[in-house]
N, C-alpha and C positions, 0 to 999 in steps of 0.2 A: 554466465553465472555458474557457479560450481554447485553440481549437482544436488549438494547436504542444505547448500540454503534453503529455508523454510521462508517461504512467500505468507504474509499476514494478510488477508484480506478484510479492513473495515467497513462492512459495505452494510448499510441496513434490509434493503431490498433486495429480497431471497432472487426475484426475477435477475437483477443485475448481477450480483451473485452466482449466480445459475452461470448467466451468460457470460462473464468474467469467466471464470473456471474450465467451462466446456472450450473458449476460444483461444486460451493461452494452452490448453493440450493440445489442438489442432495448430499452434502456432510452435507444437516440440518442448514448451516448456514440460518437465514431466516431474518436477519438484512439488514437493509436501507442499499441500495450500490447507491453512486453517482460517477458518472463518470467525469474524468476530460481527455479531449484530449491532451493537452498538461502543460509545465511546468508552463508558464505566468498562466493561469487559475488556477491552485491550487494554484500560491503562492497567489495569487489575493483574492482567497474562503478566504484562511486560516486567510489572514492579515483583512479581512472583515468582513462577514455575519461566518464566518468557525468556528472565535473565539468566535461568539455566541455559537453557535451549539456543537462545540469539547471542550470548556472549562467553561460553566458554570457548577454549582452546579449538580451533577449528573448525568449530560452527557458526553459521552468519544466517543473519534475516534481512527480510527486504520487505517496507511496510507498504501495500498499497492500500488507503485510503480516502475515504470520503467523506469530503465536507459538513453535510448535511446529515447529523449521526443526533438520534436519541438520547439521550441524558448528557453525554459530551462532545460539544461539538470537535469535525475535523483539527480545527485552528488551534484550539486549545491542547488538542492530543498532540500538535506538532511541536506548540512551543514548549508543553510537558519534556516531551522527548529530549529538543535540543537543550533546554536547562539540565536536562539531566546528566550528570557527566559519564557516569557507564555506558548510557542507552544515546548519545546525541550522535553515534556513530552510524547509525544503523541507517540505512538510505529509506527515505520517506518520498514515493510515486503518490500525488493527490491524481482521485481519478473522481471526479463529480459532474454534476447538471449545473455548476455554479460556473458563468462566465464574467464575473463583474468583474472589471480591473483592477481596483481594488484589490478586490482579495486574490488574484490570481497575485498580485504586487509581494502583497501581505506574505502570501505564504514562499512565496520564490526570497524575500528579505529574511524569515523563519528558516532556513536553510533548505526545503524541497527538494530532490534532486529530477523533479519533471512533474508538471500540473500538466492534465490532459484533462479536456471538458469532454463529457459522456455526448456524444450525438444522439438525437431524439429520431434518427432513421435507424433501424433496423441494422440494416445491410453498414452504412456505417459504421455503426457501433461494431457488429463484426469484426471491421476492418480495423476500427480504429484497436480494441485489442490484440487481432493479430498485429498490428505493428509493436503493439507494447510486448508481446511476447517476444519480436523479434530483439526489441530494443534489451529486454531482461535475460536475454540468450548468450546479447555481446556482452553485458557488464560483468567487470572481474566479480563480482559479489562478496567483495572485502565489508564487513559490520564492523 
C-alpha cells in the first residue's frame, strides 16, 4: 500500500477502533487512519471533502468497514460506493462480528475486496488485524 493512502475506518465501537488502529501500527501500517462513527458520516466524507482527498491525482483510500453501523448500515455504504461512479473504485475491506453467509455472499457479490469476521477472543482479534495489516502492506493501493 503506498504510503499517502488514507485508510477509512467505519467502525462504531471506539473499543474496536482502539484496537483496529493500535494493531495495524504494530503490524508497520503507519498511514493516515480517520475514523468514522457511523454510516451518515462516511457517506457524508466521501460525497464531500472525502472525494477531494480519496480521488484526486495521486491520492488513494482504502475503506475498512463495518456492517453493523448507526443510522447507515455497512451494506448500504457499500452499495452506495459501488453505484457510485467516482467512488466504486476505492477498495472496500468489511471488517465485523456478522458471520451469516448471506451477507458475507451479499457483500463479496457488492464488490468487497475482503470480508473478515471480528474474532470474539482477544488475542485473535489481535491477530486477526495484524494479518490485515500485513495483507494492506502488500496491496498496490490503487482507488
Amino acid at each position: 500500500m503506498k504510503k499517502d493512502t488514507v485508510i477509512l475506518l467505519a467502525e462504531d465501537d471506539e473499543g474496536h477502533a482502539g484496537l483496529i488502529i493500535k494493531n495495524l501500527k504494530r503490524a508497520g501500517v503507519g498511514n493516515r487512519i480517520l475514523v468514522f462513527k457511523n454510516g451518515e458520516d462516511i457517506l457524508h466524507f466521501l460525497s464531500g471533502e472525502g472525494k477531494n482527498l480519496c480521488l484526486q491525482d495521486g491520492n488513494s483510500c482504502i475503506l475498512l468497514l463495518d456492517i453493523r453501523m448507526p443510522r447507515i448500515d455497512g451494506i448500504e455504504i457499500l452499495q452506495r460506493l459501488k453505484q457510485d461512479e467516482t467512488l466504486r473504485d476505492i477498495p472496500v475491506i468489511i471488517i465485523t462480528t456478522t458471520d451469516e453467509p448471506g451477507t458475507i455472499q451479499k457483500c463479496r457479490d457488492l464488490g468487497c475486496k475482503r470480508y473478515i469476521v471480528k474474532p470474539v477472543d482477544y488475542n485473535m482479534f489481535v491477530e486477526t488485524v495484524r494479518q490485515l495489516g500485513e495483507f494492506l502492506l502488500k496491496m498496490d493501493g490503487d482507488c
